[in-house]
C-alpha positions in Angstrom: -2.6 11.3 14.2 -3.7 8.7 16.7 -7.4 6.5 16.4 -9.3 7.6 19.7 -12.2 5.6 20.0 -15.1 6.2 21.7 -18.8 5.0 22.3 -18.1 1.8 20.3 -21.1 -0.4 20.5 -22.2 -3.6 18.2 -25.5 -3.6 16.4 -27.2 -6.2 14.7 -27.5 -5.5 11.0 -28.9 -7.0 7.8 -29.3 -4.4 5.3 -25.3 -3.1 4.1 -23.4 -1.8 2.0 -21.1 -3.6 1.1 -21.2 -7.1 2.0 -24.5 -9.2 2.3 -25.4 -11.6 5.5 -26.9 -15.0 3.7 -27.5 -18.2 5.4 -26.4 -21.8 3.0 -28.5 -24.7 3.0 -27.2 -27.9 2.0 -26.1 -31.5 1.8 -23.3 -33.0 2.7 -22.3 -36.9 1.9 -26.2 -36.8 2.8 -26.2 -34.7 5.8 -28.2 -31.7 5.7 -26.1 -28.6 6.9 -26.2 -24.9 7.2 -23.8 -22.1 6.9 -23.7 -18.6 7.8 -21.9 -16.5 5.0 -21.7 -13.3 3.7 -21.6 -12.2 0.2 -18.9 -9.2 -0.8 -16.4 -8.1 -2.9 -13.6 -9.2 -4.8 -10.3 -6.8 -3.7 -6.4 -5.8 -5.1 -3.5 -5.5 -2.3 -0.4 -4.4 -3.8 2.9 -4.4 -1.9 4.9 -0.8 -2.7 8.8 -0.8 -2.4 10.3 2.9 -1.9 13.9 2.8 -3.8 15.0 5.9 -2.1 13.9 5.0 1.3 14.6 1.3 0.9 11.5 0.7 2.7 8.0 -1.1 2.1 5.1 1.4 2.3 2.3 -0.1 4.3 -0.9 1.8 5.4 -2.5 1.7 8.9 -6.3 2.0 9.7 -9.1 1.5 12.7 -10.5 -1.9 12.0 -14.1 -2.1 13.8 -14.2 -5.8 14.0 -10.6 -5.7 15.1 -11.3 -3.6 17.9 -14.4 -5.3 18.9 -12.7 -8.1 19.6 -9.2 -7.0 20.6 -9.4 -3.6 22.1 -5.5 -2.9 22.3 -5.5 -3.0 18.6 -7.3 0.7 17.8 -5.2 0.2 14.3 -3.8 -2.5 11.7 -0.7 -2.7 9.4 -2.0 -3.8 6.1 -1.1 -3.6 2.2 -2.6 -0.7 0.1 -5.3 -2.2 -0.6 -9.0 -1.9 -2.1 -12.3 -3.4 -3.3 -13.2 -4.5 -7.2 -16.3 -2.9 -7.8 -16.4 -1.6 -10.7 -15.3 -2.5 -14.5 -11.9 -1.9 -14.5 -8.6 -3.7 -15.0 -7.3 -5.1 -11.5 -4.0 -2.8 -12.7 -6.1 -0.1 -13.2 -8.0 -0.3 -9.9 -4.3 -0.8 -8.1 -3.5 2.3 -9.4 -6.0 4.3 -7.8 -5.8 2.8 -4.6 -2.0 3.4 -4.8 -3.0 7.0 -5.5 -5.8 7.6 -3.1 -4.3 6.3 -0.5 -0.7 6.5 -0.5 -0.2 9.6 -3.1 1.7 8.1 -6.0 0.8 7.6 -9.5 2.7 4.6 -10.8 2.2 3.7 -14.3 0.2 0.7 -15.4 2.8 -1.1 -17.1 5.2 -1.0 -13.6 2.4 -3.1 -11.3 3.2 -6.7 -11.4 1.1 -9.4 -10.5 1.9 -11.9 -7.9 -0.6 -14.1 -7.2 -4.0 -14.4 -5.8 -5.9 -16.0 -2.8 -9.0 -16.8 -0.9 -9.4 -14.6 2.1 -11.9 -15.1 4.5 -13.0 -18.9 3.4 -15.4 -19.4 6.0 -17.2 -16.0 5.8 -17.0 -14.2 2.4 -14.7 -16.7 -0.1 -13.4 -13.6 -1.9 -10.4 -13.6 -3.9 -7.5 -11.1 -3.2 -5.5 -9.9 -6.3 -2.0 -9.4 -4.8 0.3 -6.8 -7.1 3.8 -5.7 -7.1 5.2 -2.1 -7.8 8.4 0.4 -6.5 8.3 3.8 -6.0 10.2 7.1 -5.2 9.4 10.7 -4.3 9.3 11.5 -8.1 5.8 10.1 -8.4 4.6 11.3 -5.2 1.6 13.5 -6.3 -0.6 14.4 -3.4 -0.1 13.0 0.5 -2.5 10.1 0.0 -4.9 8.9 3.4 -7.7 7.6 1.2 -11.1 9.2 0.4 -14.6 9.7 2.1 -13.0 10.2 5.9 -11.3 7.0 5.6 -8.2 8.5 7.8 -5.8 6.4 6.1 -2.2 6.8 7.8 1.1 5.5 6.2 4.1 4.0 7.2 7.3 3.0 5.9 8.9 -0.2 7.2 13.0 0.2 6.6 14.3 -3.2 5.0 16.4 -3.5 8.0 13.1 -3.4 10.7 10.8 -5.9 8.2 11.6 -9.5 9.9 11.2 -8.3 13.0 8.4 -6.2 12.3 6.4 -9.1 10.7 6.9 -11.3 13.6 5.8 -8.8 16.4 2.5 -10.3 17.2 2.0 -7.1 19.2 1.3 -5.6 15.9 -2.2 -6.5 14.4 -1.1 -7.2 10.4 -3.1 -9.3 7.8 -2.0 -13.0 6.5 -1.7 -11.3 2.7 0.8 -8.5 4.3 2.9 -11.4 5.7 2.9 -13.6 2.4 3.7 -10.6 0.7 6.5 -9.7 2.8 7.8 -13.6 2.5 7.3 -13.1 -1.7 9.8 -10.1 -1.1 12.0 -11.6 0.9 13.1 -14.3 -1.3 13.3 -12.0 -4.0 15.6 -9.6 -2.1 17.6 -12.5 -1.1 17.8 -14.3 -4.6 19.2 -11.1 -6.0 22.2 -10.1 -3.1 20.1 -6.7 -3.4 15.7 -6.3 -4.4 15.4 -6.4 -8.3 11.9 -5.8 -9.3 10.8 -8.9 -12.5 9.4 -5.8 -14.5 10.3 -6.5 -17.8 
């Protein structure tokens, strides 16, 4: 399946969703300043490691704003990923993603945490959750591609593609995708071989 895009137009919009358009007022060292923000969510990417394959799962998906500004780009490569909103564990909320859009049900106990980060500083100042898991065709449970017509598509990057893959700038991918892919990396190459720090 390809993303064929059509009509795309940019309307003016205060009333979302999901994030929130504000406007900042305040002082600096004494200077009075203004900031355009918007208020969203709090999100979990998790990096997914297929033993079998020896490959890192990635999804891809049509990014509006992308596309708005860079019209070559009708999709991005970016981590399995989704939004906190709801009370849940960030594990718990990793696994669903990982099972909506992918298809596999990993067990709690096997996602590891990695780190977190801001994303978006100057818009949103949201913190990504970044996790950790492996996977094989044993835990494959339904063929993933998300929920609500979100036409998620997935693709596996073989260990031997993944350097050059991350530094094809003809490839739209995400800053956290490429951190991850450094975290991995170094622990691939710490090891001789990828050994996951699941205790």
């Amino acid at each position: 399946m390809c993303f064929e895009i059509t009509d795309f137009s940019i309307v003016p919009q205060q009333e979302n969703n999901f994030v929130k358009p504000v406007r900042l007022h305040f002082s600096q060292n004494g200077n009075e300043r203004i900031w355009e923000a918007v208020k969203g969510h709090d999100s979990v990417s998790v990096l997914l490691y297929h033993t079998e394959k020896q490959a890192l799962l990635l999804v891809k998906q049509f990014r509006p704003p992308v596309y708005m500004n860079y019209k070559q780009h009708t999709c991005t490569y970016e981590l399995c990923a989704g939004i906190v909103d709801k009370q849940a564990s960030l594990e718990q909320i990793t696994k669903e993603e990982i099972n909506e859009e992918c298809g596999y049900d990993v067990s709690l106990e096997k996602i590891e945490k990695i780190s977190s980060y801001f994303t978006n500083v100057g818009i949103t100042g949201n913190r990504q959750h970044l996790f950790f898991t492996t996977i094989d065709e044993t835990m494959k449970v339904n063929d993933g591609g998300g929920i609500d017509n979100e036409q998620i598509l997935l693709e596996f990057i073989p260990l031997a593609e993944a350097k050059q893959f991350l530094f094809d700038e003809n490839l739209a991918k995400t800053p956290g995708l490429m951190f991850a892919f450094y975290w991995f990396f170094e622990q691939y190459e710490k090891n001789g071989q990828f050994l996951s720090t699941n205790k």
